[in-house]
C-alpha positions in Angstrom: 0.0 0.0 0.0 1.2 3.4 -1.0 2.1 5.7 1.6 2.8 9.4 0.8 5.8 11.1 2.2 3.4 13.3 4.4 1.1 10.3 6.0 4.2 8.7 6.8 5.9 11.7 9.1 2.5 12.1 10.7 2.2 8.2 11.6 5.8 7.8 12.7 4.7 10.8 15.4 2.0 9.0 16.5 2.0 5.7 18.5 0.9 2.4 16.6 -2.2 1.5 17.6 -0.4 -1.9 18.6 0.9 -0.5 21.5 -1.2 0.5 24.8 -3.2 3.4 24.4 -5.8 4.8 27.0 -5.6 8.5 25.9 -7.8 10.5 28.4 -11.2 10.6 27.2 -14.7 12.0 28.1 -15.5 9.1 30.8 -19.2 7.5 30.4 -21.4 7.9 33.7 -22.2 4.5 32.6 -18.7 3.0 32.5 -17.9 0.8 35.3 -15.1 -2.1 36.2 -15.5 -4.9 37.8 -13.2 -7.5 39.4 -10.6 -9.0 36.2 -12.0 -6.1 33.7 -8.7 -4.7 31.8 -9.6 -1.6 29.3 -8.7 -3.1 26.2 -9.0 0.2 24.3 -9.9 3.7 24.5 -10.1 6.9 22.1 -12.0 9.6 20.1 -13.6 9.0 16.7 -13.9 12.4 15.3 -16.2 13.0 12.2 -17.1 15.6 9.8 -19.4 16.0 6.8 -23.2 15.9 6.4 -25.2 16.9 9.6 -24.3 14.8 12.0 -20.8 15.7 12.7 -19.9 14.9 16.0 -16.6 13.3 18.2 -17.2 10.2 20.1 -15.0 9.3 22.6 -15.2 5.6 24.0 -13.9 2.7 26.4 -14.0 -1.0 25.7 -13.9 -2.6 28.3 -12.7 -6.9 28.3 -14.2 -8.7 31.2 -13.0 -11.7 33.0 -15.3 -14.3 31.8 -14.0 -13.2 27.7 -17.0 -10.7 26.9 -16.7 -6.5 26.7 -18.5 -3.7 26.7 -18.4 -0.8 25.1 -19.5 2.9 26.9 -19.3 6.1 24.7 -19.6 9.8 25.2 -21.5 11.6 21.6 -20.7 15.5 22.0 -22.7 17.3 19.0 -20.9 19.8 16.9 -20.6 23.2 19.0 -21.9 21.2 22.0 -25.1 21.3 20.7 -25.5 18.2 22.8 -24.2 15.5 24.8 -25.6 11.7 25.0 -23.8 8.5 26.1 -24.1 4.7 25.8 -23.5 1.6 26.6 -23.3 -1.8 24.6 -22.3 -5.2 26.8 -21.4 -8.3 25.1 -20.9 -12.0 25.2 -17.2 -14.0 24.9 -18.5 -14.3 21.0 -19.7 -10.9 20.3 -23.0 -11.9 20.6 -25.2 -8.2 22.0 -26.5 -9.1 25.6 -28.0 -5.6 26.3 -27.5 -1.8 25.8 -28.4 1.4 27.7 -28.6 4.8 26.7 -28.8 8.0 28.8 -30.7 10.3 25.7 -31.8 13.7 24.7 -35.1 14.4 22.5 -35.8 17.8 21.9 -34.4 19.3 25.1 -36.0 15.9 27.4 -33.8 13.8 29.0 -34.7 10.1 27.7 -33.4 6.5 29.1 -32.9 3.5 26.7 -32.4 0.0 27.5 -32.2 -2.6 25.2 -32.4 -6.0 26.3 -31.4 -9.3 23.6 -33.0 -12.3 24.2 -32.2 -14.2 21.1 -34.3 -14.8 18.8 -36.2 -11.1 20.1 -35.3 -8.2 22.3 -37.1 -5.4 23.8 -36.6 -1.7 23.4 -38.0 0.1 26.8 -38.0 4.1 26.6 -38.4 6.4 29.0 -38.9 10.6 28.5 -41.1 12.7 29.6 -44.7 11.7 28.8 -43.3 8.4 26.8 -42.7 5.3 28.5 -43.4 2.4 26.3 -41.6 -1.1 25.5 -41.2 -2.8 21.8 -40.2 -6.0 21.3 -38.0 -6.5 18.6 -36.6 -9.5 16.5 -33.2 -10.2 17.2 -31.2 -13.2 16.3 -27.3 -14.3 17.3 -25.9 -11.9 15.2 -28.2 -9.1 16.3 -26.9 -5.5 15.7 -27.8 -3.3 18.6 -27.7 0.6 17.7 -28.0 3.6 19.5 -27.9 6.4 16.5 -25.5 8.0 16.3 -22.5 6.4 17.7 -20.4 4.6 15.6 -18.8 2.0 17.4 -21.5 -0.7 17.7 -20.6 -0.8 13.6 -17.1 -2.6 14.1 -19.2 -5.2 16.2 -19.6 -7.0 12.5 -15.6 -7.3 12.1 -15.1 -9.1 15.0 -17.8 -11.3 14.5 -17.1 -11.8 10.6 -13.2 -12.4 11.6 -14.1 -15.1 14.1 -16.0 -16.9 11.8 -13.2 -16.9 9.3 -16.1 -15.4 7.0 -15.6 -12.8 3.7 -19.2 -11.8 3.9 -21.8 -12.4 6.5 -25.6 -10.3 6.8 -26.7 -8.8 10.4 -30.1 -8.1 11.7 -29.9 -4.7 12.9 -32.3 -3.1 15.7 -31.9 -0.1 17.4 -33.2 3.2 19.2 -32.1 7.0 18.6 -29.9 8.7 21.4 -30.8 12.3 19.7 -34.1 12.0 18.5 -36.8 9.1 19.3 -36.9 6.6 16.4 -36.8 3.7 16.3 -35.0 0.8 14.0 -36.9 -2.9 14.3 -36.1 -4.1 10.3 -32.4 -3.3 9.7 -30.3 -5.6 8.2 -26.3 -5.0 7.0 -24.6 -7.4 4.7 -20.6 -7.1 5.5 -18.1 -8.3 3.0 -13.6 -8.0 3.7 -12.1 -5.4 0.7 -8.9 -5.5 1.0 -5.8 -5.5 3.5 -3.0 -3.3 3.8 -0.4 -1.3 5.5 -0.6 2.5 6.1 2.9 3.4 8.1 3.2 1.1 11.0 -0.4 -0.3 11.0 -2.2 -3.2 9.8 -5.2 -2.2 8.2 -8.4 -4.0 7.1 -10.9 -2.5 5.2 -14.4 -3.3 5.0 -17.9 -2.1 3.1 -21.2 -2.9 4.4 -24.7 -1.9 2.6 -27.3 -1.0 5.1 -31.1 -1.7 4.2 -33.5 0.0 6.7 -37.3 -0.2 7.1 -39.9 2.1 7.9 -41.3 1.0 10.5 -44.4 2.5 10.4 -44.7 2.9 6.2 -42.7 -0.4 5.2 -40.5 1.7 2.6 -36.7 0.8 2.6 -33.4 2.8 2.5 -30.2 1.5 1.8 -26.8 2.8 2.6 -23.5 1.8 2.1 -20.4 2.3 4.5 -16.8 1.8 4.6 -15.0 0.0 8.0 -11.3 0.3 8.6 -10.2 -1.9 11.7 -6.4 -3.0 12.7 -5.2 -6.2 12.7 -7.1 -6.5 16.2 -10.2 -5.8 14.6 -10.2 -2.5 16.5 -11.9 1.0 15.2 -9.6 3.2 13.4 -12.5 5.0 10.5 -15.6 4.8 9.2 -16.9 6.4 5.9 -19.9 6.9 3.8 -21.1 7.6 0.1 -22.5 10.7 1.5 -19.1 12.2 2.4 -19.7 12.0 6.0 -16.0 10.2 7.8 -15.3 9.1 11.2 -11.6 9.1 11.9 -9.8 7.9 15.2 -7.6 10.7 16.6 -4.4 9.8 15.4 -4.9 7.7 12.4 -6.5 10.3 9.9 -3.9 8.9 7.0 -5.9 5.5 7.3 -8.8 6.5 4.8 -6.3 8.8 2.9 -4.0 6.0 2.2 -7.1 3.2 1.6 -10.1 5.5 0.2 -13.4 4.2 0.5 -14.9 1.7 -1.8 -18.3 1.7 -2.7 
């Protein structure tokens, strides 16, 4: 993989994402360790373009018994607002549950999203709403909290287990910044390409994401670009809208491997 004279500098003056990195972060009220929990990683996913821009910073957590979770801080651009969530799963990356401490329209909202393969149930609480969905959900059950990013590069992990170049997810879901909810989702994930920007490992990934109206029945798709390390963690997300996600510190990733679509 070609790396320009530039991308190379900047990577050599960062550290590799191989090495330990816990870089202080805007810390989840939901976080929380437990006996034999190590943080396995830790950073800021920064993104720009379209309306949602946004930084993210997040924690995964690995616990004791193989599983992790996930908590994440969502600041809007110019602090227009502030959500965070949690996502906890199994040794095989298999959702358990998810919570989400939400805003809708100036109301403070709670989310919890419980899997019990094959369903799940969506609960919400703000204001004058208070209401439970159920929700199919299979094994590979995609839990979202729009707009975070990270419960994305759940696929990867589970795709790379499996030894798989293309696998489909059901994905379900509740808004953090506005209440809507996502009960018909599904993402089929298929491996690009590999290759080396600097120092890192990278893998890069495109998923298209069909999503159905609840309510109406008519479908959307979208398609996304993934680019993970050798360790299947984040490092960029990108989409054909121009909106892109990048990790603090690894912004020649997606220069260096441009999206596919």
């Amino acid at each position: 993989m070609r790396t320009s004279v530039i991308a190379a500098a900047f990577l050599l003056a960062s550290s590799s994402i191989g090495e330990a990195q816990t870089p202080a972060v805007d810390r989840s009220g939901l976080f929380a360790l437990a006996p034999g929990d190590v943080i396995e990683d830790a950073g800021v996913m920064a993104v720009a373009g379209g309306r949602f821009a946004r930084r993210e910073a997040f924690e995964i957590v690995r616990h004791a018994d193989g599983g992790r979770t996930i908590t994440s801080v969502i600041t809007g651009a110019n602090d227009s607002y502030r959500v965070e969530g949690r996502w906890t799963y199994d040794a095989a990356d298999r959702a358990i549950n998810a919570q989400g401490r939400a805003s809708y329209d100036g109301q403070p909202a709670s989310i919890d999203i419980a899997a019990h393969a094959p369903g799940a149930t969506i609960s919400v609480s703000s204001g004058s709403v208070d209401r439970t969905v159920p929700a199919p959900c299979d094994p590979d059950c995609l839990i979202d909290m729009a707009p975070s990013a990270l419960p994305m590069f759940t696929m990867t992990r589970v795709m790379a287990a499996a030894g798989a170049e293309t696998q489909t997810f059901r994905w379900i879901g509740q808004g953090l910044i506005a209440d809507q909810v996502l009960l018909e989702g599904v993402a089929v994930l298929e491996l690009l390409e590999a290759g080396q920007v600097g120092d890192v490992s990278v893998l890069q990934y495109r998923f298209v994401e069909t999503l159905t109206d609840a309510e109406t029945g008519d479908q959307r798709s979208f398609a996304f670009n993934l680019w993970v390390d050798a360790e299947q963690r984040p490092l960029a997300f990108g989409m054909t809208s121009g909106t892109l996600g990048v990790r603090e510190g690894y912004e020649a990733v997606p220069v260096e491997m441009p999206g596919q679509f």
